[in-house]
C-alpha angles and dihedrals in degrees: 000000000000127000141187113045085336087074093044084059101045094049085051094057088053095056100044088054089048091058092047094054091051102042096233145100106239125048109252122272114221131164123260123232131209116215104196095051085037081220133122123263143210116318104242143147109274116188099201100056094118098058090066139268103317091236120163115273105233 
């Protein structure tokens, strides 16, 4: 993993591809969700919505 500015640039790049794939210019926001208080969380940009609710693989 790079760091330094090397991880400012690759962040970007993410960025840049999440907002492609949604057409948008700004990442999607979604709520988080806590599963051990089963409760909603903050409300915050989340690049991999798309790819599903992050849910442990059992």
């Amino acid at each position: 993993m790079p760091i330094g500015d090397g991880l400012g640039r690759v962040i970007a790049q993410v960025i840049r591809h999440v907002k492609a794939f949604y057409g948008t210019t700004e990442v999607p926001a979604c709520d988080g969700w806590d599963s051990r208080e089963k409760q909603a969380g903050p409300h915050a940009p989340y690049l991999l919505q798309g790819a599903g609710h992050p849910s442990q693989i059992a």
